[in-house]
VMD Tcl script that draws the C-alpha trace (Angstrom):
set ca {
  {0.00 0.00 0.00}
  {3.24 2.09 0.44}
  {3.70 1.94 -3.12}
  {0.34 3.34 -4.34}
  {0.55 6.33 -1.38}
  {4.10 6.83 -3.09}
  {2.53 7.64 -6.12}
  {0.29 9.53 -5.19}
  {2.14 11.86 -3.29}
  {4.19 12.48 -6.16}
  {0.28 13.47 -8.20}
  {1.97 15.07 -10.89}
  {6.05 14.60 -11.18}
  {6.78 13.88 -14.46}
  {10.50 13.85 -13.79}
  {12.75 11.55 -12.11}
  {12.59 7.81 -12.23}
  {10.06 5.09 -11.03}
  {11.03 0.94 -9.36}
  {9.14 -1.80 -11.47}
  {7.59 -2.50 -7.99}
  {6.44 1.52 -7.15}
  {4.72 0.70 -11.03}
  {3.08 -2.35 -10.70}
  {2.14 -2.08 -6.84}
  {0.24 1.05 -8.19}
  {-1.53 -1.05 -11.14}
  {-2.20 -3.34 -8.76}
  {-4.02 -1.47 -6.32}
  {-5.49 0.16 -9.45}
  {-7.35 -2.91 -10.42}
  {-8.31 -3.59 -6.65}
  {-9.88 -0.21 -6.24}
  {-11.98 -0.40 -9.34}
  {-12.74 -3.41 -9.16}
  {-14.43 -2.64 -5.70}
  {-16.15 0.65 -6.59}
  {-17.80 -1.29 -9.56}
  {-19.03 -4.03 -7.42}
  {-20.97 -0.98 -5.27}
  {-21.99 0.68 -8.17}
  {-23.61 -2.36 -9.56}
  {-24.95 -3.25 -5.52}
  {-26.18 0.79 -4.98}
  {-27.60 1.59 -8.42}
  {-24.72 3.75 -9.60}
  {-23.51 1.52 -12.79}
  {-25.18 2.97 -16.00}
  {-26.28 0.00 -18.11}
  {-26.71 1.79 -21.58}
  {-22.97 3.84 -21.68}
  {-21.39 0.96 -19.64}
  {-19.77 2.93 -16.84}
  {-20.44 3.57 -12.75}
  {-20.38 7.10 -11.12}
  {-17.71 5.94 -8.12}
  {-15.42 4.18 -10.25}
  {-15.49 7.04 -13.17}
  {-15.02 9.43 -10.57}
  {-12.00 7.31 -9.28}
  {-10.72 6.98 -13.04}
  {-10.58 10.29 -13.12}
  {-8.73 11.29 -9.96}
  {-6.24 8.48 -11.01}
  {-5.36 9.57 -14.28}
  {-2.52 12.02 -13.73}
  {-1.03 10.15 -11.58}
  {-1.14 6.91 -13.45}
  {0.45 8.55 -16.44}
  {3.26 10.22 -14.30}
  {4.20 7.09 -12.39}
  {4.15 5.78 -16.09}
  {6.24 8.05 -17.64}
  {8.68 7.96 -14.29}
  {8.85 4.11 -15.11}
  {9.97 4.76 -18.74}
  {12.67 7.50 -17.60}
  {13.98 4.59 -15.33}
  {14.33 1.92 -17.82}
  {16.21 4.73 -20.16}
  {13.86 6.15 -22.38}
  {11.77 9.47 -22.75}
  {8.36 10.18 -21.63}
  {7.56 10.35 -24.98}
  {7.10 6.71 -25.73}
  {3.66 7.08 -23.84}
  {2.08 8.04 -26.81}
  {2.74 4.40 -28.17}
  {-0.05 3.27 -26.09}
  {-2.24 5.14 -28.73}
  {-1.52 3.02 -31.38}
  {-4.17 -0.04 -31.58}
  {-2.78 -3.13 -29.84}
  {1.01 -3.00 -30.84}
  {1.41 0.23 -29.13}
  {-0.17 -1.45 -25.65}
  {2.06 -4.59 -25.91}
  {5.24 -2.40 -26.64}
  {4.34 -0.12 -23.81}
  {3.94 -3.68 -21.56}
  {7.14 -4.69 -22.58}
  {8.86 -1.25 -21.81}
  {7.05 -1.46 -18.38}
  {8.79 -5.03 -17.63}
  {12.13 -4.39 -18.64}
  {14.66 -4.02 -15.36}
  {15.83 -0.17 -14.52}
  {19.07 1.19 -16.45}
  {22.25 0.86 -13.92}
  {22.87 3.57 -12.08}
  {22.52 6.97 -13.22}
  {20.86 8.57 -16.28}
  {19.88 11.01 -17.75}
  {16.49 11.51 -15.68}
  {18.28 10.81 -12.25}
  {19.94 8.36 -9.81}
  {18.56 4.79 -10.45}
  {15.94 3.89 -7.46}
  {17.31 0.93 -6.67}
  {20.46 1.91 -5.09}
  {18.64 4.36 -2.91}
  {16.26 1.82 -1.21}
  {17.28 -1.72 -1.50}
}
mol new
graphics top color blue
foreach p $ca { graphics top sphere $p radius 0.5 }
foreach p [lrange $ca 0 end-1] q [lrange $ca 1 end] { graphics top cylinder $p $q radius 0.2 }
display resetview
């Protein structure tokens, strides 16, 4: 749960560099989270049939998204690459399979250019 307050603490830092486990504790809790605010819109009424969406977990996806595509971008600064490469995720399929794969790969050694590697720091 560390991991997800992490993240959100840092709402919208763009710079600097993410852990594979700051990322994917904060997808993680992601899924959890909506997951459970669907299940109570469905139970209180809340989940709109016809458009396919609840008013808690839209609300939630919204308050999310900034930070989800900072931690993001953090993660691709600490594997070596620019924030840029984000935008793959807008190409159908490929892009979301490239931007897994980015997400998976370990953390550059040490330093680069976006900062000290955040492994050193708190293994």
């Amino acid at each position: 749960m560390n991991w997800y307050l992490e993240v959100l603490k840092k709402y919208a830092v763009f710079s600097g560099r993410a852990r594979r486990k700051e990322y994917w504790f904060f997808v993680l809790f992601n899924i959890i989270i909506a997951l459970a605010l669907t299940f109570i819109d469905f139970s209180t009424g809340l989940y709109d049939v016809e458009f396919e969406i609840g008013l808690l977990s839209s609300l939630y996806s919204l308050a999310v998204l900034v930070p989800s595509i900072a931690v993001t971008i953090r993660r691709l600064h600490d594997t070596g690459r620019t924030g840029w490469w984000f935008l793959i995720a807008f190409v159908p399929i490929i892009g979301a399979i490239v931007l897994l794969v980015f997400m998976v790969f370990d953390s550059t050694p040490g330093d680069n250019q976006y900062g000290p590697n955040p492994q050193d720091a708190t293994s």
